[in-house]
N, C-alpha and C positions, 0 to 999 in steps of 0.2 A: 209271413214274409220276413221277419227279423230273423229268424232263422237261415233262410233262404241266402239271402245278401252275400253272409259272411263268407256263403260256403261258395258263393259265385265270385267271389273276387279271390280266396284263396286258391278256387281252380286258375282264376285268371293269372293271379301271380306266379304257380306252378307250371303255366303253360307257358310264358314267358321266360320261364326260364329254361323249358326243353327246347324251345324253339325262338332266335335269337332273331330278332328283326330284319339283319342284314346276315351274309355268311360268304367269302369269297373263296379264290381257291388256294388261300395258304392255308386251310383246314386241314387239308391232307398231306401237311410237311411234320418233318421230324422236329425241326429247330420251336424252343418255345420260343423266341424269340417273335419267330414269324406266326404261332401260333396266337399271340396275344392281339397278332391285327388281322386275325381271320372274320371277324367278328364288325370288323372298322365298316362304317357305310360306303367307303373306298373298294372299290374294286381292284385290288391287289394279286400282281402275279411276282411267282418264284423269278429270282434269276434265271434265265435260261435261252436258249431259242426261240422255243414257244412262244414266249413276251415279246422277244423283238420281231417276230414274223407277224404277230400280230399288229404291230404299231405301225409295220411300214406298209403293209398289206388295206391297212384301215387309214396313212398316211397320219397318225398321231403322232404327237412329243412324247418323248419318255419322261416320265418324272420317275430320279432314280431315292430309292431312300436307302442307308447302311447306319446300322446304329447295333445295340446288343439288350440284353432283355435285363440288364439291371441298370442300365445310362437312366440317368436323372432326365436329363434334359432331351432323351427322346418319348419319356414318358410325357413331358410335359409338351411336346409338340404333337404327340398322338391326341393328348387330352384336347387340345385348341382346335386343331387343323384337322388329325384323321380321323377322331368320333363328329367333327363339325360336320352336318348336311348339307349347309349351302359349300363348304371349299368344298366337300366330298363329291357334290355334284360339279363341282368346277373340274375337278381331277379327271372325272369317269364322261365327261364331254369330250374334252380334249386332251386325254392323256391316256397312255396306256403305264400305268404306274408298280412298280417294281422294289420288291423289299429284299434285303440282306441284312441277315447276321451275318456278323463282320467277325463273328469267331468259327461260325459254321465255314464261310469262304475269307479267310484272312487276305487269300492272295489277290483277288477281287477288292478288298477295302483298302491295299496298300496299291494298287494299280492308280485307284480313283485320287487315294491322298497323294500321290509321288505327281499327277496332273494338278491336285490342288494347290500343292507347294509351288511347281516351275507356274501356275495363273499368277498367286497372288504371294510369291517370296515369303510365305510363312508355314509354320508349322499347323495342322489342322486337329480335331478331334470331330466328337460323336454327338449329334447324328449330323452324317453327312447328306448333303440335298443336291442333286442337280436335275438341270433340264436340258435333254439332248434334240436331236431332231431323231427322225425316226431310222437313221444313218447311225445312232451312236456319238454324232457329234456334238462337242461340246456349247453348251450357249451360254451356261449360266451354272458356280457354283458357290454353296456356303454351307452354314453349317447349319446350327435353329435357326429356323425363319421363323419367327410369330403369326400369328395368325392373322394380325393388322400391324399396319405399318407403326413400326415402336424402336425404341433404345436407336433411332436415330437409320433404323434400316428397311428397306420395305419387307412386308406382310405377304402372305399367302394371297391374302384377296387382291392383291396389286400386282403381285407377279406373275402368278398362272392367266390372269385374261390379258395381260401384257402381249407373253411369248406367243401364247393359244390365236391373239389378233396379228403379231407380226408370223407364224408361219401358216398362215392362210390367205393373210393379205398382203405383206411386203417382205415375199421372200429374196428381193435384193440386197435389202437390209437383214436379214437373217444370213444371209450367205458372206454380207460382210464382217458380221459378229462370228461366226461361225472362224472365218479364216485371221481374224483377229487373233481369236483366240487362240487359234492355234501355231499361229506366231509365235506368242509369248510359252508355250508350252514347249515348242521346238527350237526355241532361241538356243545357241549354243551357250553353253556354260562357263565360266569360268574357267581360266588354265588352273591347274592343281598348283602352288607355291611350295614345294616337299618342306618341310621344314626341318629344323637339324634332329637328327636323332639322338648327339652326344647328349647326356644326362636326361633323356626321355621321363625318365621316373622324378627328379628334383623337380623337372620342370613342368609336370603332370602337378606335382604337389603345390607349386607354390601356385597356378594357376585355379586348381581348388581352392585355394586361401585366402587368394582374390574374392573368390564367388562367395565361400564361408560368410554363414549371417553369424556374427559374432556374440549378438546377443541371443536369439531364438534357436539357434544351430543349423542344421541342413544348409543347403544351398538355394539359392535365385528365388530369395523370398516367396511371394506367393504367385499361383500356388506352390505350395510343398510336397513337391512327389518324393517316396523315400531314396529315388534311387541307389538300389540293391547294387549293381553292378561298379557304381564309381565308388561306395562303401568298401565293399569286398577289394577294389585295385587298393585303395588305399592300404588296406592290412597287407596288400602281398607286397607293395614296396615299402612298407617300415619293417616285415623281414627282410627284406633284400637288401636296403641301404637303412635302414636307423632311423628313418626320418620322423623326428617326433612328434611333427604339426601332423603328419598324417595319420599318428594314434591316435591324436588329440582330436581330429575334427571326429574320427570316427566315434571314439569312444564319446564325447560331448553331443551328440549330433542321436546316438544310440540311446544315451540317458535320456533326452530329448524326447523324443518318441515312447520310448518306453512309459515315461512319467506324465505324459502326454494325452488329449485327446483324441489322436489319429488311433493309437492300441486300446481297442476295449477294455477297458480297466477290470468291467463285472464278471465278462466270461472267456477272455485273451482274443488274439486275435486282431491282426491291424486291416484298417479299413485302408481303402485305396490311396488316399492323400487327403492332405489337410487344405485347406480352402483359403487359410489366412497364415503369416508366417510363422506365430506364434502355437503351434501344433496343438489349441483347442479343439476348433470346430471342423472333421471331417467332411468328405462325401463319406458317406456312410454304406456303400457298398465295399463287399468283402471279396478281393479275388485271390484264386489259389496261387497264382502265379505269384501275385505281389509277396504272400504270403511264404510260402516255399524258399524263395528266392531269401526275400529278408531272414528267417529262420536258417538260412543255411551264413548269412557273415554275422547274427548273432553269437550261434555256434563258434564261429570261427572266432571271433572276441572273447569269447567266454574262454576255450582253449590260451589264446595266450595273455590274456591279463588275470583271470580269474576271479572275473566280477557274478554275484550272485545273481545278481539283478538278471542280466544276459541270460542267465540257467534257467529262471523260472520265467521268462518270455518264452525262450523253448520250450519245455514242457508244458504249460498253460496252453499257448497255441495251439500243438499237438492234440492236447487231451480236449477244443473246442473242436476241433476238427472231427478228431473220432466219435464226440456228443452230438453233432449238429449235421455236420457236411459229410458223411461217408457211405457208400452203396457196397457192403460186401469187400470191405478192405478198398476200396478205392475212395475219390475224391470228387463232386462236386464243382462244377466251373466256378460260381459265384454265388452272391443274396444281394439281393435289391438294396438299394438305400430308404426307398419308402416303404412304411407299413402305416396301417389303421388310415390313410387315406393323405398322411401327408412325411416328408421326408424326415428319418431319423426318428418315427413316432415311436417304435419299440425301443431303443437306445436310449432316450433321452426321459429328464425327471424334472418333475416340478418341487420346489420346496416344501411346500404345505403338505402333500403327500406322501415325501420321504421322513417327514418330520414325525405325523402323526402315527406312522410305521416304528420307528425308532424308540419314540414316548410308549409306546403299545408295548414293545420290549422291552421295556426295563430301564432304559437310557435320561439320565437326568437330563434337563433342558441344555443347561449348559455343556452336558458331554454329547449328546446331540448336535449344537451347534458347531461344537468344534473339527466334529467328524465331518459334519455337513462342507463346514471350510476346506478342510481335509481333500474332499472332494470335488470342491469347487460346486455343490449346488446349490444356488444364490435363489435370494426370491426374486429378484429380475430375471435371472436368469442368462444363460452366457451362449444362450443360441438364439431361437426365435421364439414369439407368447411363452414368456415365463417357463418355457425350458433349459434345461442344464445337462452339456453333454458331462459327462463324468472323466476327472482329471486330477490325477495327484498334483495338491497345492506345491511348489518348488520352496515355498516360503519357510514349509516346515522340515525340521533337520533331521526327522523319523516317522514313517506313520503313528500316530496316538493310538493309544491300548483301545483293543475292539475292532480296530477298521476290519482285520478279516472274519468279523461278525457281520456287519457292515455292508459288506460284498456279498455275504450268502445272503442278506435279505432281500438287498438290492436285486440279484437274483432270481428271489422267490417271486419279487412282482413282476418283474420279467415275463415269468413262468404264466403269469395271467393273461398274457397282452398277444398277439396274433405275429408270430414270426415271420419275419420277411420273402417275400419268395426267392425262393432256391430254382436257380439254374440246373437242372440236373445234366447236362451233358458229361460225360466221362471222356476228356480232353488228352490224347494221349501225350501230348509235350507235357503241357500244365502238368497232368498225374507223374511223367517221369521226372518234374523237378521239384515234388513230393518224395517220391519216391528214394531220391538221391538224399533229399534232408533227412527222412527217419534213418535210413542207413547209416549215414556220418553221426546221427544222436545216437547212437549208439555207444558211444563214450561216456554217454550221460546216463544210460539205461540198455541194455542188451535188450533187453523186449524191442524195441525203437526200432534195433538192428532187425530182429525177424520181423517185427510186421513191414518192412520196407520191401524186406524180400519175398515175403510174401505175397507185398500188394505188385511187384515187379513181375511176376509170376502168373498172378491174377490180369493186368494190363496186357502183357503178351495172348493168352488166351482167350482175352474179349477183346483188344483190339487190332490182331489179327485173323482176318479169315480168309481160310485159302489162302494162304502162305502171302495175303497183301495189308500190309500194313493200314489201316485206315486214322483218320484224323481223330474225331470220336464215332462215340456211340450213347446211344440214350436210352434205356430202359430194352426192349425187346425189340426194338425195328432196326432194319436192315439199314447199315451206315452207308451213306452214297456220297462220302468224300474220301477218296482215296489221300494215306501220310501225304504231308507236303513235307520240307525243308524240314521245320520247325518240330516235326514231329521226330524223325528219323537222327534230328542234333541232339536231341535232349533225353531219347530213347538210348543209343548208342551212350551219353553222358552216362547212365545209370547203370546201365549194364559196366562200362568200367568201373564204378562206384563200389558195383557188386561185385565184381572180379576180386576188388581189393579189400573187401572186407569179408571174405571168404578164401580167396584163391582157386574155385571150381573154374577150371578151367569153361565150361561149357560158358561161363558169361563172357570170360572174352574174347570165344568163338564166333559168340552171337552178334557181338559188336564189331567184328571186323567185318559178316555177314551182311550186317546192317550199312555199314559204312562204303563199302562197294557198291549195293544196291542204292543208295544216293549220291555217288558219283555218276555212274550210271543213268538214273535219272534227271538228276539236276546241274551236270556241271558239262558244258558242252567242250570245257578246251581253253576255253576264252573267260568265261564269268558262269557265275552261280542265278541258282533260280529259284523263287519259290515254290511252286510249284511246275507240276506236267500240265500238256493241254495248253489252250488259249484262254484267255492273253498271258501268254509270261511271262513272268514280272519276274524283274531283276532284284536281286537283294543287296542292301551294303551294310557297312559295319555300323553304322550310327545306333545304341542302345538305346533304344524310347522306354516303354513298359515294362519291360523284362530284356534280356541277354539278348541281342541277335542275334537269330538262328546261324547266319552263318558265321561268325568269329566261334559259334558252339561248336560246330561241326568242325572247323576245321584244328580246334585246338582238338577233339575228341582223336583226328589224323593223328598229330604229333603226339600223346599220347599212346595212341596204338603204335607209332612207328615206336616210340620207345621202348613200349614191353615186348615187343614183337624181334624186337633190330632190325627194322624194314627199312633199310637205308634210300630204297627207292621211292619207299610213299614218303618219310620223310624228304629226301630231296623235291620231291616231287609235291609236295604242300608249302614246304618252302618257296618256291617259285609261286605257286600260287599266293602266298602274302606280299610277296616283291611286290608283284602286279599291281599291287593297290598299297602300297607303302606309303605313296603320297598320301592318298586321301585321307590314310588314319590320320597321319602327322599334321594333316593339314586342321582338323576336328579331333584331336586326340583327345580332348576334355570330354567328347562326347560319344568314343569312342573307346569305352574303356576297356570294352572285353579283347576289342580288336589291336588294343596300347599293349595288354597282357599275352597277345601273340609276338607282338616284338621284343617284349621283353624276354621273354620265354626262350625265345630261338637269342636273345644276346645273352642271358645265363647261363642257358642250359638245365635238361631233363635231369634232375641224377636219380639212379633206380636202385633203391636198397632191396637185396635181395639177401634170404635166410631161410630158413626151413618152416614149413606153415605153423607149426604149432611157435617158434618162435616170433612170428611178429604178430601171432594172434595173444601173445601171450603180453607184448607190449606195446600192444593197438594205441591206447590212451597216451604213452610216451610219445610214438611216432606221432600221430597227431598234434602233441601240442610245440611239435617241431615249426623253427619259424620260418626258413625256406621252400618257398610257395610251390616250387618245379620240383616237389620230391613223388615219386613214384613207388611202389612196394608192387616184388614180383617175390614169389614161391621159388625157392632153389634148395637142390639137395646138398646140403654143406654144411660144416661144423662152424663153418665163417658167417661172421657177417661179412657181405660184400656191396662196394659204392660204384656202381658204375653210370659209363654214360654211350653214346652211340656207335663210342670207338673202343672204348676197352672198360676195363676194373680197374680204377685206380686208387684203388684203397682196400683192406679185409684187415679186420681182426677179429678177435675170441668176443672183447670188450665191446656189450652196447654202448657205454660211455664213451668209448674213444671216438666209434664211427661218429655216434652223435657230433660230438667236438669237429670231426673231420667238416661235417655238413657246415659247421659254423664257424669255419673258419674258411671254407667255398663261401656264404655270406659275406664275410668279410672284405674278401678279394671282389665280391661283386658291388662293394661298397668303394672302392679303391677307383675302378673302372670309370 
């Protein structure tokens, strides 16, 4: 019988794990996101008709949920609420309950957040929670709910028997909450107040300067999101006007980070944002976007100041990427913030353990300690239980001899510990704003340049099929989101990217191709959209995570009118920024990509044009040129040539002098 036992509880534990107690029908979805609560005691359905045919047919509440498969804090309301059996049985009583990935349907999570904003005048994040009636109307939204009533809000177990009693028992009261709410949803808005446009750029800057945390860097204390895009405006108006507060925030704000616990120090790579203002302690999820984006105004700093620091963020990054997150020359959506069972567990070190690693190599006590300092890994510890996220001390005025011994050890423990789960979607925006970064690093390493082009290459062919763009794709299953906005902005971006560091004409064929095909689809006349189909959702300029897709797209227009002299799509995009002139001006600070469309059309495009082996031959000069609106086109000519939408106003023999020409256009846009 001792025999017997073990082998009956190892069958049992085997079986247990082929056959999962619960199983609902996000099983059979592509998205991991939705595949990790297939398994929830919740009876979970896809976004779609099916769900809501079901609710109103059965007369249930919808419980909607939108979150994404690396968010911290919808892991942790899956742990409370959707592995809980008694809420799970509250849910699958009275709800017909409903999951999104909010990266799989963007357009769907910005629908819901654009209602959560005009309910409660704020800004929202993930996971998003509502409960509707079986109509789709709204009754109730937030964000984590806990699972009992806490942090001063109610709980799961308070709120679903709530609604569940008031839409069975007092639907008068439901229909008054119902049209409440939908008051403040449909309240008109505010009148737009245009604001002036004279000195846009000065007054862009000094309003950053404002915000500038003067001792930590970045902006609007915590959290500390890196925003990539009001980084990048900054560089392009200290080419254009001088402005030296706007090197300064940039470059102070770069070091910041760079030297910081938000950038992986062990193996590169920045995590999403920091959590306090002092750039220690991250979320410790990793997204391409974030990543991409910052890698591309690193770049651009490193070009015009010539800081090393900046060169080896680039490259480090790149070379984790290609180590960690890549399927076949492409990229990877994200990695979780939690590993080993609680957040930041692979990232993070304890003292005693790095110590006794260190002493093992050779490292006297005291040089030891010093590096430890170095790194900021304390025996308290500078996260949570005597953890230490890893952080170049500021205090010291050079790394100490060894630290890059240091880092490969650090490393090597690393290598023991259980890597965070990776998102595998292959995201076509995300990978095109990849894609655009290796190309431009290219200055920094020609390899850069071809794997970009090649991973651009690779993108086109997996993620179109059948001549239709799709949003991603994941491993071997058929993608069922047809491109939105965002995809066809930032696809179009790369293809000019690649136009110009090649001059094959065939990429900015493809991107004129592409650029038609989402006028087409997304722009009716009147306003832009995110997607086709219903509901759809209107887009504006305001930059959250990454670039708005559409100040992308429509700067991608005026670019192509430029290299093209399409004076009609130019005119004709121009009017389309009028349209909304107010609104940027009204939120210009928070509108940065959509600031750099006005500035763009009040500068102007200039397009240097020369024979291809000539500007491939002074790729890294043109680049490290400081006026942001320069363009490079292929021409058969012994000249250099400067033009713009109306003629050539400039050619000589001498790249010196065009240069000067550009910089003294600068100048005059400094006068203005």
């Amino acid at each position: 019988m001792k025999r017997v036992l073990p082998a009956l509880l190892l069958t049992g534990a085997l079986w247990a794990d082929a056959a999962p107690a619960h199983t609902n029908a996000l099983i059979h979805e592509h998205s991991p996101y939705l595949k990790m609560h297939a398994h929830n005691p919740v009876d979970w359905h896809p976004y779609g008709e099916k769900a809501f045919a079901k609710a109103k047919r059965e007369d249930k509440l919808i419980f909607l949920s939108i979150g994404f498969s690396t968010c911290h804090w919808c892991h942790v309301m899956e742990k409370e609420s959707f592995e809980n059996g008694e809420i799970a049985a509250l849910l699958n009583r009275d709800y017909v309950s409903v999951k999104v990935d909010k990266e799989e349907m963007p357009q769907i999570d910005t629908y819901y957040q654009q209602l959560f904003a005009r309910l409660h005048h704020r800004r929202n994040g993930w996971p998003l929670s509502i409960i509707m009636t079986p109509d789709r109307e709204i009754l109730y939204m937030s964000t984590y709910i806990p699972d009992s009533d806490r942090y001063g809000v109610p709980g799961m177990r308070t709120l679903l028997p709530k609604f569940a009693k008031m839409h069975r028992h007092e639907r008068a009261k439901e229909r008054r909450l119902v049209q409440e709410n939908l008051a403040k949803i449909q309240a008109p808005q505010k009148d737009v107040q245009e604001g002036e446009e004279g000195n846009i750029g000065k007054r862009y800057v000094q309003k950053m300067w404002r915000r500038f945390d003067k001792i930590y860097k970045g902006f609007d204390g915590r959290p500390h999101f890196p925003m990539a895009s009001n980084l990048m405006l900054l560089l392009e108006i200290y080419g254009l006007e001088g402005e030296k507060k706007a090197l300064q925030m940039v470059d102070e704000t770069l070091t910041a980070m760079a030297q910081g616990g938000i950038y992986d120090q062990v193996e590169g790579g920045f995590f999403r944002y920091a959590t306090d203002p002092d750039w220690v302690i991250p979320h410790f999820e990793k997204m391409l976007y974030t990543n991409a984006e910052l890698l591309q105004v690193y770049l651009r700093a490193w070009l015009l100041t010539g800081n090393p620091h900046y060169r080896r963020v680039v490259t480090e990054t790149i070379s984790h990427y290609h180590a960690r997150l890549e399927e076949d020359g492409l990229f990877y959506a994200a990695t979780d913030a939690d590993s080993m069972g609680e957040e930041g567990g692979y990232f993070t070190y304890r003292y005693d353990e790095v110590m006794q690693v260190l002493r093992k190599h050779g490292f006297s006590k005291a040089e030891a300690e010093n590096l430890l300092e170095y790194f900021d890994i304390s025996d308290p510890g500078n996260f949570k239980e005597d953890r230490s996220n890893v952080q170049c001390n500021i205090g010291f005025d050079a790394p100490p001899a060894r630290a890059e011994e240091v880092r490969r050890l650090l490393r090597k423990m690393r290598a023991k510990r259980t890597y965070p789960f990776v998102d595998k979607k292959i995201v076509t925006s995300w990978n095109a704003m990849m894609v655009r970064t290796l190309i431009e690093a290219g200055v920094i390493d020609p390899r850069y340049r071809k794997e970009g082009l090649e991973a651009l290459e690779k993108l086109m062919r997996r993620n179109i099929r059948n001549g239709c763009l799709r949003h991603y794709t994941i491993g071997n299953a058929d993608p069922k989101q047809n491109g939105l906005l965002e995809d066809y902005a930032f696809l179009t971006d790369a293809l000019i990217t690649a136009y110009e560091a090649t001059y094959e004409k065939r990429y900015l064929d493809k991107a004129q191709k592409l650029a038609r095909e989402a006028m087409a689809k997304f722009y009716d006349g009147k306003r832009w959209y995110l997607n086709e189909g219903m509901p759809r959702v209107t887009t504006r300029y305001l930059d959250k995570y990454y670039t708005t897709p559409l100040a992308r797209m429509l700067d991608d227009l005026l670019r192509i009118a430029a290299l093209t002299y399409n004076r009609e799509l130019y005119a004709k995009t121009r009017k389309m920024i009028a349209q909304e002139k107010g609104r940027i001006l009204e939120a210009f600070d928070r509108s940065p990509h959509a600031l750099h469309l006005l500035l763009r059309l009040k500068h102007g495009d200039i397009v240097m044009k020369a024979t291809r082996a000539k500007l491939l031959a002074k790729r890294v000069e043109i680049a490290k040129i400081a006026y942001p609106f320069l363009l490079t086109k292929e021409e058969k000519s012994p000249l250099w040539l400067l033009c713009d939408m109306e003629s050539c106003f400039f050619y000589d023999r001498n790249f010196t002098k065009v240069v000067g020409k550009i910089g003294k256009k600068g100048m005059k846009s400094r006068e203005k």
